[in-house]
Biopython code that builds the backbone (N, CA, C, O; Angstrom):
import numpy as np
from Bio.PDB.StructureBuilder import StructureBuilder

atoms = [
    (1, "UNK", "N", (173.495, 7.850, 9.374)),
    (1, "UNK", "CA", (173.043, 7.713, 7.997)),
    (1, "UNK", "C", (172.219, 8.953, 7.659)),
    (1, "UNK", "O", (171.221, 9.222, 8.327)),
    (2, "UNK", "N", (172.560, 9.614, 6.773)),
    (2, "UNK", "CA", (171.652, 10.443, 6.177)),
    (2, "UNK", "C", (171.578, 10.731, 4.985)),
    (2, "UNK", "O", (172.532, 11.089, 4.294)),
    (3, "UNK", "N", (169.708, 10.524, 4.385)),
    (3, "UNK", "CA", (169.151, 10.043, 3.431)),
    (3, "UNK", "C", (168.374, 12.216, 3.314)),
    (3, "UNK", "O", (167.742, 12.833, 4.171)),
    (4, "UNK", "N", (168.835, 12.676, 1.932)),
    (4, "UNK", "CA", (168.110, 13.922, 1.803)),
    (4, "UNK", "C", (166.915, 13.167, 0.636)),
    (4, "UNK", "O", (166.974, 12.745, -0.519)),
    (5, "UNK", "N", (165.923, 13.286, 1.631)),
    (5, "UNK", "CA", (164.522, 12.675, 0.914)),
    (5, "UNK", "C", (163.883, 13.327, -0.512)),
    (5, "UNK", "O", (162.970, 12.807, -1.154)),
    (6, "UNK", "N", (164.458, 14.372, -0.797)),
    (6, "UNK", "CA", (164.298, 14.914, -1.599)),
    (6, "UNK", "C", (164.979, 14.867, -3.380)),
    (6, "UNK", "O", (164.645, 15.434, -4.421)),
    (7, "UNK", "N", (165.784, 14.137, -3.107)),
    (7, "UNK", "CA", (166.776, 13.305, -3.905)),
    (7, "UNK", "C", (166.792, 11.957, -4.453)),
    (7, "UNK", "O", (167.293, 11.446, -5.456)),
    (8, "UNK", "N", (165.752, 11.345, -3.017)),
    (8, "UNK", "CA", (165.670, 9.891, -3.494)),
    (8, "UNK", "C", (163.674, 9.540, -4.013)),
    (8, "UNK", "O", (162.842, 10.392, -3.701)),
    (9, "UNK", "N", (163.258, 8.318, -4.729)),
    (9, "UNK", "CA", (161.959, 7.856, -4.314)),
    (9, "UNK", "C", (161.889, 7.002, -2.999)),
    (9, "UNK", "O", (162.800, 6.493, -2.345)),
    (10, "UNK", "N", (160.724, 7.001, -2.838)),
    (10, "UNK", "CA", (160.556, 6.366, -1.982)),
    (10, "UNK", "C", (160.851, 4.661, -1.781)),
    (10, "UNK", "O", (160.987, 4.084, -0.702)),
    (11, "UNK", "N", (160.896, 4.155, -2.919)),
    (11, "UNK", "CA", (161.354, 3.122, -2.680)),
    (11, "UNK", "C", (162.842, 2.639, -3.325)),
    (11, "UNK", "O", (163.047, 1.582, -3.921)),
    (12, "UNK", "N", (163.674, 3.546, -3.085)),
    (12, "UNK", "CA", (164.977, 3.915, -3.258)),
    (12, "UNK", "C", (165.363, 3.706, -1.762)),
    (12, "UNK", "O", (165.858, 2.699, -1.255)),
    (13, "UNK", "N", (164.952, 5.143, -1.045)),
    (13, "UNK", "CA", (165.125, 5.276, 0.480)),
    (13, "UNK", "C", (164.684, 3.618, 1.381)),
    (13, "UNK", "O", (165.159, 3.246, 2.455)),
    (14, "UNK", "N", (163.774, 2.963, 0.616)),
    (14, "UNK", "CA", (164.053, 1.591, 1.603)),
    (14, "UNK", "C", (164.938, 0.528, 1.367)),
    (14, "UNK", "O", (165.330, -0.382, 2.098)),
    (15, "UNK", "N", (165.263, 0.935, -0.234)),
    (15, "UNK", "CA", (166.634, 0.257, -0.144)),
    (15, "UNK", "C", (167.502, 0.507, 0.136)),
    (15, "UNK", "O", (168.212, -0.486, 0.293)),
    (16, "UNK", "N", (168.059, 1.559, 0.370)),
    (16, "UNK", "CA", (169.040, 2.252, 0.939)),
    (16, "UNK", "C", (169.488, 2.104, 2.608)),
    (16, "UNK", "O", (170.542, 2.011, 3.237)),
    (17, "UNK", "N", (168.092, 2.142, 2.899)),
    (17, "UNK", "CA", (167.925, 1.785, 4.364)),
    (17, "UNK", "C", (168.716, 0.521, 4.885)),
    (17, "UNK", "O", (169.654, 0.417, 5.675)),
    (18, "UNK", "N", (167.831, -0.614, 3.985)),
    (18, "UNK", "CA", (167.620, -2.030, 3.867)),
    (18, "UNK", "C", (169.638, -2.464, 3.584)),
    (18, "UNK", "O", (170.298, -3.249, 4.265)),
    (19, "UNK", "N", (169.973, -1.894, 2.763)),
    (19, "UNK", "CA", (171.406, -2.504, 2.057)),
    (19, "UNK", "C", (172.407, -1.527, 2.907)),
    (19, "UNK", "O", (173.626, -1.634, 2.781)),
    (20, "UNK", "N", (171.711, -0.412, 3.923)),
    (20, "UNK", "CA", (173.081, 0.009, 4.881)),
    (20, "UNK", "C", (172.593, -0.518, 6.081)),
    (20, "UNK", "O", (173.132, 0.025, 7.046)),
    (21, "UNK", "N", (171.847, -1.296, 6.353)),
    (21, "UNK", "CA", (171.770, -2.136, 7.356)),
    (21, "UNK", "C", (172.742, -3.763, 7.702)),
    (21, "UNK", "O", (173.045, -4.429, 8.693)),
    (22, "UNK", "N", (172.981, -3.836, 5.940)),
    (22, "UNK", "CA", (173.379, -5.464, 5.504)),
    (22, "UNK", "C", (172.427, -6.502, 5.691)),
    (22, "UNK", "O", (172.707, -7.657, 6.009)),
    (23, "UNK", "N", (171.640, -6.186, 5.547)),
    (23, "UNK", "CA", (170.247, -7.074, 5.631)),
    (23, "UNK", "C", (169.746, -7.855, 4.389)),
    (23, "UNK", "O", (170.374, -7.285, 3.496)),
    (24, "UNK", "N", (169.000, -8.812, 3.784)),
    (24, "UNK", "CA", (168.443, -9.335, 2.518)),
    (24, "UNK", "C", (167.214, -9.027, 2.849)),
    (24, "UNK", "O", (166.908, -8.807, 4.020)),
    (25, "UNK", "N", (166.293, -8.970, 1.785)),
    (25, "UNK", "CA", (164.968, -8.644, 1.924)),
    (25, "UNK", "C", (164.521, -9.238, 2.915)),
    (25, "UNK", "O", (164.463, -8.813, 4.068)),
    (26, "UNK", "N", (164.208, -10.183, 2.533)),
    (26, "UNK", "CA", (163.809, -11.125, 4.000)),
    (26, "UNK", "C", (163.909, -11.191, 5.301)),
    (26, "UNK", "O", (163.068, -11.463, 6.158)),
    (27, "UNK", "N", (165.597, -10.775, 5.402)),
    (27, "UNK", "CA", (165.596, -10.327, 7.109)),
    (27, "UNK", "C", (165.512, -8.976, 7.570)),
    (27, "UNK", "O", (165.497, -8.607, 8.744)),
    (28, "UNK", "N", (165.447, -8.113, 6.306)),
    (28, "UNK", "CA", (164.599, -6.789, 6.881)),
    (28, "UNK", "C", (163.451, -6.757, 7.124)),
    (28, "UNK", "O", (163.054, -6.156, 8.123)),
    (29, "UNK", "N", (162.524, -7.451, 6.204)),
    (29, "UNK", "CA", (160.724, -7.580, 6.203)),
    (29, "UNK", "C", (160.693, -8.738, 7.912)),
    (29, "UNK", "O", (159.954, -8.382, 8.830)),
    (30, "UNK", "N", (161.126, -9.377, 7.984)),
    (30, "UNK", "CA", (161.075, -10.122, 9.289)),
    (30, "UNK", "C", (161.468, -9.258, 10.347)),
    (30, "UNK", "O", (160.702, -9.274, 11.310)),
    (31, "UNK", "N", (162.644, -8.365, 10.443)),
    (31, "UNK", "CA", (162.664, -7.507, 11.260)),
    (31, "UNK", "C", (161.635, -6.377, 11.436)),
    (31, "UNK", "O", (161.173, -6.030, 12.523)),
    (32, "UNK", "N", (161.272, -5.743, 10.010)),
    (32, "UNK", "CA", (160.253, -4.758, 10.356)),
    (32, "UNK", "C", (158.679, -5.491, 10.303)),
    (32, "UNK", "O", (157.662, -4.834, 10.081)),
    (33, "UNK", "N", (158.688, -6.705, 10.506)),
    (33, "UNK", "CA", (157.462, -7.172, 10.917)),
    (33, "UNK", "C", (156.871, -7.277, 9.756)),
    (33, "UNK", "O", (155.692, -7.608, 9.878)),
    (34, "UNK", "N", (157.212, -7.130, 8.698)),
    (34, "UNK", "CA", (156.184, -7.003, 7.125)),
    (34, "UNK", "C", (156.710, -8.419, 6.336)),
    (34, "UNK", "O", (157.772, -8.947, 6.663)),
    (35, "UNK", "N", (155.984, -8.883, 5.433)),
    (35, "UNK", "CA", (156.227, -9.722, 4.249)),
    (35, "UNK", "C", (157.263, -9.686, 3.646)),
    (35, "UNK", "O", (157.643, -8.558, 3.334)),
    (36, "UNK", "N", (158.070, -10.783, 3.267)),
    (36, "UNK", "CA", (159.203, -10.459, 2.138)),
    (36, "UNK", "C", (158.258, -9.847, 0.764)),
    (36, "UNK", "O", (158.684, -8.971, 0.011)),
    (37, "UNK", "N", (157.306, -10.312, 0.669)),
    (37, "UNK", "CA", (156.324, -9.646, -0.373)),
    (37, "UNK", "C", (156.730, -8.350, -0.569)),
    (37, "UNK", "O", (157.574, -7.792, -1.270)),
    (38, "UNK", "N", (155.472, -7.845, 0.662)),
    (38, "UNK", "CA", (155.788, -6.736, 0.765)),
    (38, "UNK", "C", (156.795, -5.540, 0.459)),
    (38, "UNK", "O", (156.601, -4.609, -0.323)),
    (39, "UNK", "N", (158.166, -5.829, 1.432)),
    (39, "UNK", "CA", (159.536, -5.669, 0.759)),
    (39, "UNK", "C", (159.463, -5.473, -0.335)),
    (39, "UNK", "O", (159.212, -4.330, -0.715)),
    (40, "UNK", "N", (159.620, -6.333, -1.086)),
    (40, "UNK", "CA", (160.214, -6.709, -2.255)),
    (40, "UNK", "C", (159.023, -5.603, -3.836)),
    (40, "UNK", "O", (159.459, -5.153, -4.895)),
    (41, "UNK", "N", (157.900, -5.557, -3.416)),
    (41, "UNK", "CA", (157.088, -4.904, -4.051)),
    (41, "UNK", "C", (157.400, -3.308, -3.770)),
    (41, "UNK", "O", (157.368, -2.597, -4.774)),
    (42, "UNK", "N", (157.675, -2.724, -2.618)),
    (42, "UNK", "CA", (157.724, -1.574, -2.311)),
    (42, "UNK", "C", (159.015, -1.310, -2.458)),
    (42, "UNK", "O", (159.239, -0.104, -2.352)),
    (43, "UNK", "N", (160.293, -2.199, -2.734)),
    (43, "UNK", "CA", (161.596, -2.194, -2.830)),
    (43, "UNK", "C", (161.824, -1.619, -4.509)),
    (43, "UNK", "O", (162.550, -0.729, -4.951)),
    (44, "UNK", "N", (161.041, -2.381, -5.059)),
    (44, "UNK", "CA", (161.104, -2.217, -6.891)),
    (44, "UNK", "C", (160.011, -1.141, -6.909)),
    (44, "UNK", "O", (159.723, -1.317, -8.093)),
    (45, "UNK", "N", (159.229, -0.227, -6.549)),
    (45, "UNK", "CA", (158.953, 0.378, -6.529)),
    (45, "UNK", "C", (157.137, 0.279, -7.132)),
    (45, "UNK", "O", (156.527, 1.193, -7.687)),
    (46, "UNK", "N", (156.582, -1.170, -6.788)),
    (46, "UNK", "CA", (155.699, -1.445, -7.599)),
    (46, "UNK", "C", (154.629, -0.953, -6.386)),
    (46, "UNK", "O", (153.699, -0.314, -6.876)),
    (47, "UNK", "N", (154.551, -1.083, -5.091)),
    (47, "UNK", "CA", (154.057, -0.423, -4.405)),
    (47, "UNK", "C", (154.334, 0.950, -3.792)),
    (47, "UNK", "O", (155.174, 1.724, -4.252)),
    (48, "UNK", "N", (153.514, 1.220, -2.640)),
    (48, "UNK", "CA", (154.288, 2.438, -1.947)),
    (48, "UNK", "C", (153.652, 2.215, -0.432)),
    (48, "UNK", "O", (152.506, 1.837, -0.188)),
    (49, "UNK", "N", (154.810, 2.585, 0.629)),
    (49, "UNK", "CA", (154.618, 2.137, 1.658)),
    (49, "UNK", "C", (153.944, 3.223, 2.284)),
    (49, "UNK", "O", (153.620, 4.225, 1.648)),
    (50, "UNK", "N", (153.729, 3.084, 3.429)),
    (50, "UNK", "CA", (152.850, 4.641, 4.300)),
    (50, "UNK", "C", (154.130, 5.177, 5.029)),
    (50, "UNK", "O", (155.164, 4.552, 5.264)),
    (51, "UNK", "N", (153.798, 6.601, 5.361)),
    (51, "UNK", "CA", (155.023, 7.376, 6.116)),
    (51, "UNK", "C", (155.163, 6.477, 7.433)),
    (51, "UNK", "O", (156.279, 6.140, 7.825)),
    (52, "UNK", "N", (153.849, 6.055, 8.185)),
    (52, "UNK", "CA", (153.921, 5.399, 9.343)),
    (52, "UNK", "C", (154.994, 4.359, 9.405)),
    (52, "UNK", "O", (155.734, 4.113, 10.357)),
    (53, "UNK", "N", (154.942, 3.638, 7.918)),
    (53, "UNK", "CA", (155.160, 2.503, 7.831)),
    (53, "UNK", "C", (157.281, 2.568, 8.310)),
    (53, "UNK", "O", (157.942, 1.948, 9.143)),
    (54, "UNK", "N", (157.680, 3.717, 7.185)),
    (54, "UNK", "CA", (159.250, 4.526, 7.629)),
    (54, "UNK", "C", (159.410, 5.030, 8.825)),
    (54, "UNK", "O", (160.530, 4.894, 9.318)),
    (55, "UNK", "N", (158.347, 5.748, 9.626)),
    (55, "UNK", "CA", (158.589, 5.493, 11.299)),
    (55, "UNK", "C", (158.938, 4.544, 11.797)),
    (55, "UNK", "O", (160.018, 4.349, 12.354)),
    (56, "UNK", "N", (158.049, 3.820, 11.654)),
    (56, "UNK", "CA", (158.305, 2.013, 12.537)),
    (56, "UNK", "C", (159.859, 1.556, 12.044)),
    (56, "UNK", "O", (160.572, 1.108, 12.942)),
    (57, "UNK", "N", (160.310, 1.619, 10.984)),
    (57, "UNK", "CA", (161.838, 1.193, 10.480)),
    (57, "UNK", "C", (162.324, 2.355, 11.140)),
    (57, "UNK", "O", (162.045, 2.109, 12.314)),
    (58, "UNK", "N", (162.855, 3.425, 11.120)),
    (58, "UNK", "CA", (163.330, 4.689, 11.556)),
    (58, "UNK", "C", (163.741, 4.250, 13.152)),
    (58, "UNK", "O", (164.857, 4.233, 13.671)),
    (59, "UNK", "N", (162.300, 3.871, 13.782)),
    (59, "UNK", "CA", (162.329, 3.446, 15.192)),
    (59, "UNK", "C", (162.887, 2.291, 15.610)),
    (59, "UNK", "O", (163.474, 2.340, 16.691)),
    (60, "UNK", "N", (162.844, 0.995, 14.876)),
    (60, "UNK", "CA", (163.488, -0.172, 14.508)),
    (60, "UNK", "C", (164.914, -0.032, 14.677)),
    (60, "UNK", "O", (165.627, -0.465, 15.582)),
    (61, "UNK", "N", (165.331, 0.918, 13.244)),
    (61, "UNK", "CA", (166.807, 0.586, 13.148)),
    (61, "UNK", "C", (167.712, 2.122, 14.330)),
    (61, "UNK", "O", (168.928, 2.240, 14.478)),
    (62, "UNK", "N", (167.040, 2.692, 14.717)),
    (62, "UNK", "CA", (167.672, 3.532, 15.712)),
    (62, "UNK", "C", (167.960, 4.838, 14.565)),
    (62, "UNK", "O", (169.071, 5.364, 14.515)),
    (63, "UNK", "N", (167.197, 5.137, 13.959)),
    (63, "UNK", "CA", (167.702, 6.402, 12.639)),
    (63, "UNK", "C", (166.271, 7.569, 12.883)),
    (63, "UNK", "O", (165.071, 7.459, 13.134)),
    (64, "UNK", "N", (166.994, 8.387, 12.700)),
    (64, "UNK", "CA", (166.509, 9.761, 12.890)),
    (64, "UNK", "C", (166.180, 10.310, 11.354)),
    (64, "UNK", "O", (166.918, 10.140, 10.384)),
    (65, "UNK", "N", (164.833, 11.047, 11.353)),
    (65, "UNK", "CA", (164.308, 12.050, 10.287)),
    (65, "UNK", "C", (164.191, 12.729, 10.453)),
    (65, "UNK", "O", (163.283, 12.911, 11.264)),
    (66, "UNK", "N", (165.025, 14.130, 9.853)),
    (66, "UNK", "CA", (165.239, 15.547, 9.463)),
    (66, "UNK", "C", (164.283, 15.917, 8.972)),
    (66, "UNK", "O", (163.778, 14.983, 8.350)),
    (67, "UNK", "N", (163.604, 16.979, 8.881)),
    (67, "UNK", "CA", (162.331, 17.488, 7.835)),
    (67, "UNK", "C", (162.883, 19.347, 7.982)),
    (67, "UNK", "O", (162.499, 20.343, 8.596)),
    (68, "UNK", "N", (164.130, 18.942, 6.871)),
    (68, "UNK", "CA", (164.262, 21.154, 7.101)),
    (68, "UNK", "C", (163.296, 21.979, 6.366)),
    (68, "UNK", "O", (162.379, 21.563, 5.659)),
    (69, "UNK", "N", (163.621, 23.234, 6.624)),
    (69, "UNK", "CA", (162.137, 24.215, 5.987)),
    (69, "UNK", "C", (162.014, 23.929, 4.818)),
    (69, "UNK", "O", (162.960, 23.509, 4.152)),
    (70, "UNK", "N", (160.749, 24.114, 4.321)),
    (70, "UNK", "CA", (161.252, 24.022, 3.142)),
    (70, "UNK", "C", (161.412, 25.401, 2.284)),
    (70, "UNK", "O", (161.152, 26.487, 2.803)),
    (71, "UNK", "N", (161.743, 25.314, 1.285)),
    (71, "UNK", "CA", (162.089, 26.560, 0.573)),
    (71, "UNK", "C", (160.659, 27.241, -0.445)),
    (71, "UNK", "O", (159.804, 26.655, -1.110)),
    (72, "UNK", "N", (160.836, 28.298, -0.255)),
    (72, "UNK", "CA", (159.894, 29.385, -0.509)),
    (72, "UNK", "C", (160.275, 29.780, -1.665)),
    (72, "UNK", "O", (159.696, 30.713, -2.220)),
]
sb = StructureBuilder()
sb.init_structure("model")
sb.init_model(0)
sb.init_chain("A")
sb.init_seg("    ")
for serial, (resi, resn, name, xyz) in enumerate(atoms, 1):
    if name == "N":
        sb.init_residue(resn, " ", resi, " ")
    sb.init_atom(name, np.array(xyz, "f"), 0.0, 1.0, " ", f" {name:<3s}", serial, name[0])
structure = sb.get_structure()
């Protein structure tokens, strides 16, 4: 899977995550240990999650983050 972070918001990229997993809110927030709340607030974009927080999923679902140079 690869997500160019630069393209998406942030709570785009957890749905994206979340719906190429085949998961419902619920059994992603149960998998990544968080609230369907939670989810669901940071999903619609009413919150915002911590970078830590996309490690722990990253590490979860077995997915790797790119960070290329950036441009000058």
């Amino acid at each position: 899977m690869i997500i160019r972070a630069n393209t998406y918001k942030p709570n785009e990229i957890l749905k994206f995550i979340r719906q190429n997993s085949n998961l419902t809110q619920k059994e992603f927030a149960d998998k990544i240990g968080k609230s369907y709340a939670w989810q669901q607030s940071n999903e619609i974009g009413r919150a915002n999650y911590y970078f830590k927080d996309l490690l722990d999923i990253v590490e979860q679902f077995n997915l790797e983050i790119i960070i290329q140079e950036k441009k000058k």
